[in-house]
BAFI-99185 format. One record per residue (C-alpha): residue number from 1; x, y, z; residue in three letters. Coordinates in Angstrom, 3 decimals. Layout:
N
<NUM; <X; Y; Z>; "ala"> ...
END
This chain:
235
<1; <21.362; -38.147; -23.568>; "unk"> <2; <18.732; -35.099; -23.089>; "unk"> <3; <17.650; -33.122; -26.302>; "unk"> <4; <18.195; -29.788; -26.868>; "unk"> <5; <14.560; -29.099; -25.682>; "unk"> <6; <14.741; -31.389; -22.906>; "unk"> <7; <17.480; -29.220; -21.924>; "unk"> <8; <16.503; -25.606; -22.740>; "unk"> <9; <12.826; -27.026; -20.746>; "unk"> <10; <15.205; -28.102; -17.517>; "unk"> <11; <17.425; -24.876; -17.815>; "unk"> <12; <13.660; -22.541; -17.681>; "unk"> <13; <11.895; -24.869; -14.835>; "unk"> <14; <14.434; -24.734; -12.920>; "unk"> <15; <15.459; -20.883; -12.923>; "unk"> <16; <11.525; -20.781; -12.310>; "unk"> <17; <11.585; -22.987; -9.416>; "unk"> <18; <14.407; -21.120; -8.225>; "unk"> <19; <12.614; -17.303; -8.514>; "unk"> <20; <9.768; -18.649; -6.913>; "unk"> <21; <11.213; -20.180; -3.945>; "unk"> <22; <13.678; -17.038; -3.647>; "unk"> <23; <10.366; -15.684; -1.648>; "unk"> <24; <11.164; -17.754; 1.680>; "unk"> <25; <14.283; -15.571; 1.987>; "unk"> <26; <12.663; -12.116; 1.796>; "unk"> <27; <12.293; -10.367; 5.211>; "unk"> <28; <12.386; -6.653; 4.199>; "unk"> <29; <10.583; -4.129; 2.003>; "unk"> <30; <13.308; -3.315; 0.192>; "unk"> <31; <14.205; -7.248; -0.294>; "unk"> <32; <10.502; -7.807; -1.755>; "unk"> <33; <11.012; -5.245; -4.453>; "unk"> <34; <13.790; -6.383; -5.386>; "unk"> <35; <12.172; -9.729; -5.757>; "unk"> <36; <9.211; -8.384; -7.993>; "unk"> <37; <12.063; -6.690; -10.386>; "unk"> <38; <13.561; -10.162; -10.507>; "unk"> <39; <10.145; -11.409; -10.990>; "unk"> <40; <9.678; -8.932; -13.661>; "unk"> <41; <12.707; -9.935; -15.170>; "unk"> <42; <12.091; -13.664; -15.522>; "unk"> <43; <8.630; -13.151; -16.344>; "unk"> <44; <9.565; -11.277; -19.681>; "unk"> <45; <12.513; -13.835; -20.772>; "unk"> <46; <10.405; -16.674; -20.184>; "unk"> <47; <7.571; -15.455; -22.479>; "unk"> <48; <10.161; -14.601; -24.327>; "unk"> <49; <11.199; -18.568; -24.379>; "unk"> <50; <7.635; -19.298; -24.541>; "unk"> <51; <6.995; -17.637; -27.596>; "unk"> <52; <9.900; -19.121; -29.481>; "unk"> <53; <8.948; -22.882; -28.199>; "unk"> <54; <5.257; -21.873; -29.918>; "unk"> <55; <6.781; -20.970; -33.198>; "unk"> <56; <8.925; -24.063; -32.775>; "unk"> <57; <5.903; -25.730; -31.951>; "unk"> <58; <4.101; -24.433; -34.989>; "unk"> <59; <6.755; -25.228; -37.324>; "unk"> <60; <6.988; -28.790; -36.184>; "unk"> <61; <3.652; -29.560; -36.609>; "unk"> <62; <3.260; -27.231; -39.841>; "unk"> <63; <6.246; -29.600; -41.580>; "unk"> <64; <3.998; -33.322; -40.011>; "unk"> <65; <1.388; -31.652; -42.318>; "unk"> <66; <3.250; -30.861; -45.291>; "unk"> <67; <5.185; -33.958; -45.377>; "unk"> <68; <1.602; -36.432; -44.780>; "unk"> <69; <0.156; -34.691; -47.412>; "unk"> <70; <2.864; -35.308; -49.623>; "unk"> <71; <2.519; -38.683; -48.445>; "unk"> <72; <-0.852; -38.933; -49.178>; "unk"> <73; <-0.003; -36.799; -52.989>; "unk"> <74; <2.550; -39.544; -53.784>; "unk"> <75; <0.621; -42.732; -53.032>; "unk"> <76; <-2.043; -41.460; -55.407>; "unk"> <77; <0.015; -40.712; -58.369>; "unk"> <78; <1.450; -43.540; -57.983>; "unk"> <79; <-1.449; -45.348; -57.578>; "unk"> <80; <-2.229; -43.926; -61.126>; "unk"> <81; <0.209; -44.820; -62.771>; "unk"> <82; <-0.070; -48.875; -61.538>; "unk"> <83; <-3.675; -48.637; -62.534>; "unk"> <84; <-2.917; -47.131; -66.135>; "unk"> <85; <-2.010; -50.247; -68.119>; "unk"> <86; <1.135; -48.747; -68.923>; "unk"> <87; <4.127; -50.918; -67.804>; "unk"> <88; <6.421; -48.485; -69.186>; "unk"> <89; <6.132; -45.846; -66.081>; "unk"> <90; <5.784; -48.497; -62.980>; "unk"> <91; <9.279; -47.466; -62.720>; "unk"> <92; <7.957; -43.766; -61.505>; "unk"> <93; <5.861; -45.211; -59.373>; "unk"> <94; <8.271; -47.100; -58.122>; "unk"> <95; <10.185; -44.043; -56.837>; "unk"> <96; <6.923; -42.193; -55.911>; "unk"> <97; <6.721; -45.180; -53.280>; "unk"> <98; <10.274; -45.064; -52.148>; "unk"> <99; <9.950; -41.363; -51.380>; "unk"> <100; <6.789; -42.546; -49.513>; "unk"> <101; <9.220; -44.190; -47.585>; "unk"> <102; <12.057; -42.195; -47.094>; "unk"> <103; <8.889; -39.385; -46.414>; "unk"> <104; <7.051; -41.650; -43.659>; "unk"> <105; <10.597; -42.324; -41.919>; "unk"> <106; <10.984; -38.378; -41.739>; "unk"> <107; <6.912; -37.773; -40.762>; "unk"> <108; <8.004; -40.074; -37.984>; "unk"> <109; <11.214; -38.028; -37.019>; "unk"> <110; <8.967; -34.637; -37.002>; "unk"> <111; <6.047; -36.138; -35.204>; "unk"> <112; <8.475; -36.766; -32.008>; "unk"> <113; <10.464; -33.269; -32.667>; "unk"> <114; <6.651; -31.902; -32.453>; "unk"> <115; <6.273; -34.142; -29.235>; "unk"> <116; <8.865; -32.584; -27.585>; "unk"> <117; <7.936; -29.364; -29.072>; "unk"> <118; <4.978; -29.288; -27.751>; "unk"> <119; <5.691; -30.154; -23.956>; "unk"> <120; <8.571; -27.389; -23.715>; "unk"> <121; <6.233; -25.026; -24.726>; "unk"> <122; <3.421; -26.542; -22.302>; "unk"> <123; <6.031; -26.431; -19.846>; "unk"> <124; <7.037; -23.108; -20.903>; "unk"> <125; <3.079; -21.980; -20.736>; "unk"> <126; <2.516; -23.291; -17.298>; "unk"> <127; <5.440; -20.987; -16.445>; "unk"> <128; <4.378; -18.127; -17.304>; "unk"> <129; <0.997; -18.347; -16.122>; "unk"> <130; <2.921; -19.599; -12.526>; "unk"> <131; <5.269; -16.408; -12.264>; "unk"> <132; <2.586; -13.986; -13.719>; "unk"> <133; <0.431; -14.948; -10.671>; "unk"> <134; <3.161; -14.953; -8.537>; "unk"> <135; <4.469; -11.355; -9.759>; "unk"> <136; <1.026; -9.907; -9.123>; "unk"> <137; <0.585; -11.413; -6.071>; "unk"> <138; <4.009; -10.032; -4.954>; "unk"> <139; <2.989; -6.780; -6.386>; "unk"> <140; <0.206; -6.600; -4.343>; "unk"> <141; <1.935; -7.434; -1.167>; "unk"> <142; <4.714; -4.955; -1.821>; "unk"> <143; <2.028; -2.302; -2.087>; "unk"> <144; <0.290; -3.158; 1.188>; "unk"> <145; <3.986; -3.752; 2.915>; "unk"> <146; <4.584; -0.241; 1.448>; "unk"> <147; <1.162; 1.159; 3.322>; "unk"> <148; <2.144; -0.757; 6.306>; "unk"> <149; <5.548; 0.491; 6.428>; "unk"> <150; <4.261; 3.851; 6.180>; "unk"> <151; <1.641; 3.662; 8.748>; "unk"> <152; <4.026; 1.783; 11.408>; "unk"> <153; <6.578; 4.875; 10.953>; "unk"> <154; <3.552; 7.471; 11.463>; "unk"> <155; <3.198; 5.235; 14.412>; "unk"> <156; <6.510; 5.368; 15.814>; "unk"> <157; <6.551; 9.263; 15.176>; "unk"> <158; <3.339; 9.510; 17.304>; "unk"> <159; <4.594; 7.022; 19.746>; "unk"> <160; <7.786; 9.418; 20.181>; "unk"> <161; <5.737; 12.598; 20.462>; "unk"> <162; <3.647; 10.780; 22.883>; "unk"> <163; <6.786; 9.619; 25.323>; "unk"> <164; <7.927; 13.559; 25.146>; "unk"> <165; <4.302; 14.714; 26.285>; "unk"> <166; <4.530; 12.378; 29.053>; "unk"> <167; <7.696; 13.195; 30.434>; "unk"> <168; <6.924; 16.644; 30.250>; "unk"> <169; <3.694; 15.871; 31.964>; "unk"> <170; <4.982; 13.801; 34.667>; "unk"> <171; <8.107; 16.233; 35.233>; "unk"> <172; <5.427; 18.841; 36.280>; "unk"> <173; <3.991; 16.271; 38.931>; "unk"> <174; <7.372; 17.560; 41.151>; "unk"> <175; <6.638; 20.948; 41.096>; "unk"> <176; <4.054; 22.153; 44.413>; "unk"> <177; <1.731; 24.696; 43.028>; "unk"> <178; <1.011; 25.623; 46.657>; "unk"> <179; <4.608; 26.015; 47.602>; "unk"> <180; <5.103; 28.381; 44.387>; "unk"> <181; <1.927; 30.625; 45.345>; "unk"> <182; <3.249; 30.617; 49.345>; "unk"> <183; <6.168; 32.247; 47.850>; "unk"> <184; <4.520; 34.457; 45.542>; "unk"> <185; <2.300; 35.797; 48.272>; "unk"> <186; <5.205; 36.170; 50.733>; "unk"> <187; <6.726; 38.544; 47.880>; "unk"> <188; <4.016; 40.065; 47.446>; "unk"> <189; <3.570; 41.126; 50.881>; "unk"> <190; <7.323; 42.067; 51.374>; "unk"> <191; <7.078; 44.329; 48.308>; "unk"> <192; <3.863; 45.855; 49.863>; "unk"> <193; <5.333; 46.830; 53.044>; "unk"> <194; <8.478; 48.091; 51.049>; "unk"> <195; <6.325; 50.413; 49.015>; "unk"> <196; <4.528; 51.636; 52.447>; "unk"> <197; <7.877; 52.666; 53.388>; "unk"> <198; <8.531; 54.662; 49.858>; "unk"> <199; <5.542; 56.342; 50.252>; "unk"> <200; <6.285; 57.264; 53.492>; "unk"> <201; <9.691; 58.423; 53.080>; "unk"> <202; <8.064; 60.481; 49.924>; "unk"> <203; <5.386; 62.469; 51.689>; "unk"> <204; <7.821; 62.789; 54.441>; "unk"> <205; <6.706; 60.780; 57.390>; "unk"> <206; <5.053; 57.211; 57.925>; "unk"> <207; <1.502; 57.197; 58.214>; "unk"> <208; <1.582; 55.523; 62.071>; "unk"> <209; <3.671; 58.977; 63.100>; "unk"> <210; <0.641; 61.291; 61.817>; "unk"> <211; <-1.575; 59.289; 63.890>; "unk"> <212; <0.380; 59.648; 67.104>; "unk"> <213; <0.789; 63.713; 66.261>; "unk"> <214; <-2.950; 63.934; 66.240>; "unk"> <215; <-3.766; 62.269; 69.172>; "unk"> <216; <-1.022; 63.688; 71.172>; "unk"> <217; <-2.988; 67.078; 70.230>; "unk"> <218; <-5.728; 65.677; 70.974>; "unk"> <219; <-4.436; 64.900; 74.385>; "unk"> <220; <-3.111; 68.880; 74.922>; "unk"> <221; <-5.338; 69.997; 73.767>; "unk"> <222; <-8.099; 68.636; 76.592>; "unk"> <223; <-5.438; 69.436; 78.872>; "unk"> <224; <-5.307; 72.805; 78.565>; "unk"> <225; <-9.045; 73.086; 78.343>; "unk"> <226; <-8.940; 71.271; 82.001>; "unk"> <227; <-6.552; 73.419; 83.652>; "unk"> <228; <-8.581; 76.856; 82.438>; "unk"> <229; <-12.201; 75.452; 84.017>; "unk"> <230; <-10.122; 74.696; 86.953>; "unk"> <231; <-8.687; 77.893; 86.876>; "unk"> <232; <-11.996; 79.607; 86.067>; "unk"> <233; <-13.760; 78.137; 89.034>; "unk"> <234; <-11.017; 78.902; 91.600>; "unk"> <235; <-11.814; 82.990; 90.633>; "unk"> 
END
């Protein structure tokens, strides 16, 4: 049947394994900070665990110490005591040396408590040096995920912008410059000819009707001078 420690060791390492092989799962920003609060999470309650399997730890081996010294106390005084000549007191030396016994049986007992004192807080060590790295390291790729994320949706935007420019661009590929100027000028010559005939009707007669006045004087005008020579030379 496991320990205590054996189980409190299996309990940790395996919520361990299990935070660190959550990150095959993640496919999302949003996923991978969760994951580094999780992280963050199980990072303090295992050094949390840690701590208490190295006071555990320290206690064990703290009470191997005491007890072998007392060991080592008792076998001397009682050691004395044999050597002193003195019949009358074997008797407490006799019970130093049964405590020496009942004290190596228990040295024995806290020697393998300290055993498996010692490996859950090895194991308990190893895990927090295994998720520290692994928080950092998912720190650091949330942070560049975060830049990327960023930069792919300044991308996008530009991409968008860019798709609008070009449709506007290409929609102005139909239009004929030279039709629209054809028609301009056509306008333009139409609204001449209209304001010819304004001016016209202002100053009160087109400009092509003065012209035919004068020469139509012109033409009486030599007329008349012809028929007086011809008159003049008939005299």
């Amino acid at each position: 049947m496991a320990s205590l420690f054996d189980k409190i060791r299996i309990f940790t390492v395996s919520n361990l394994h299990q935070l660190l092989d959550a990150a095959i799962d993640l496919n999302s920003v949003a996923a991978c900070k969760q994951y580094v609060r999780d992280l963050e999470e199980g990072k303090n309650k295992i050094r949390d665990q840690a701590a208490a399997a190295r006071g555990r730890l320290g206690q064990s081996q703290a009470a191997v110490a005491t007890l072998e010294h007392q060991i080592q106390t008792d076998i001397e005084h009682a050691q004395l005591l044999l050597d002193d000549d003195d019949t009358s007191n074997d008797a407490d030396a006799q019970r130093l040396m049964e405590g020496v016994v009942t004290k190596t049986e228990l040295v024995e007992t806290k020697k393998s408590q300290y055993a498996t004192d010692k490996q859950v807080a090895d194991a308990l060590g190893d895990a927090v040096r295994k998720i520290t790295a692994k928080h950092a390291e998912m720190v650091t790729n949330v942070r560049r995920l975060e830049a990327l994320e960023q930069q792919t949706k300044a991308q996008e935007q530009a991409t968008g912008a860019l798709q609008a420019a070009g449709k506007i661009a290409s929609g102005a590929d139909g239009v004929s410059i030279d039709n629209v100027e054809q028609r301009l000028r056509d306008r333009a010559a139409a609204s001449n000819e209209r304001f010819k005939d304004a001016m016209s009707d202002v100053s009160g007669g087109s400009v092509q009707e003065s012209v035919t006045s004068a020469k139509a004087k012109q033409m009486i005008a030599a007329m008349k001078a012809k028929n007086a020579r011809t008159a003049a030379s008939t005299s």
